[in-house]
N, C-alpha and C positions, 0 to 999 in steps of 0.2 A: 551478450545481450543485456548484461548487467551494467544497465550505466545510470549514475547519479541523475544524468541531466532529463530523463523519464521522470522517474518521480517528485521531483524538486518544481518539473513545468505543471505537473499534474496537481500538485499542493499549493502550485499560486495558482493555477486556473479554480480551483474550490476554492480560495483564501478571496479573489478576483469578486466571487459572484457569490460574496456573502455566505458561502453554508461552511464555515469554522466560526466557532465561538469559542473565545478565550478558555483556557483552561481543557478544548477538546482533548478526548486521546488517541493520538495516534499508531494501533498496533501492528506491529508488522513480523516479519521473521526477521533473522539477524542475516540479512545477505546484504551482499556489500556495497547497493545503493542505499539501503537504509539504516548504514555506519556509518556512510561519508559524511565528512566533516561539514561538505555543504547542505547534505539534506538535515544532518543533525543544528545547523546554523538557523537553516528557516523556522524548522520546527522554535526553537527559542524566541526567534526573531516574534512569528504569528502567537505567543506565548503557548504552544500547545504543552502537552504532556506524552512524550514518547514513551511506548509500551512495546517491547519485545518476546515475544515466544522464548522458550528456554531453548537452548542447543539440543538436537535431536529429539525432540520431544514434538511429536504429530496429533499428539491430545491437546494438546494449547490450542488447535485451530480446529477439530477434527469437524467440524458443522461447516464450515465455509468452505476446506478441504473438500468434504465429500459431493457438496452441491458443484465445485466446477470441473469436480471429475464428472460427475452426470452430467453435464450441462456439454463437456466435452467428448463425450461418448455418444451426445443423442445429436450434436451438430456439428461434430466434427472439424472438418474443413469446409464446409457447407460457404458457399458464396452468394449473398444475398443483391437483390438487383438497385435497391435503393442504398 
């Protein structure tokens, strides 16, 4: 489920509808859509500033981490009607 072309469509649809401004940063983990050559290409392209979590290190994100563990503990697989 690791694929480039997720997050590459995700960062032109924000780039699309104005909310990037030059010089943003973009932080992610080091997985292997956001090493590819293409996602690393846009990023340059929209002038961002790439930002990586260290390898094995769960402190680099541990607030964003924790909240969609909650988030996925209180809704689960929950299927919503709209």
């Amino acid at each position: 489920h690791h694929r480039a072309e997720l997050v590459v469509d995700a960062l032109k649809m924000a780039a699309g509808r104005g909310a990037l401004k030059e010089g943003c940063i973009a932080h992610s983990d080091r997985g292997s859509e956001y090493t590819s050559g293409e996602y690393r290409s846009l990023i340059r392209e929209l002038k961002l500033r790439q930002s990586m979590g260290r390898t094995g290190s769960c402190y680099d994100n541990a607030a964003a981490e924790s909240f969609f563990g909650l988030l996925k503990a209180e809704i689960g697989t929950t299927v919503w009607e709209s």
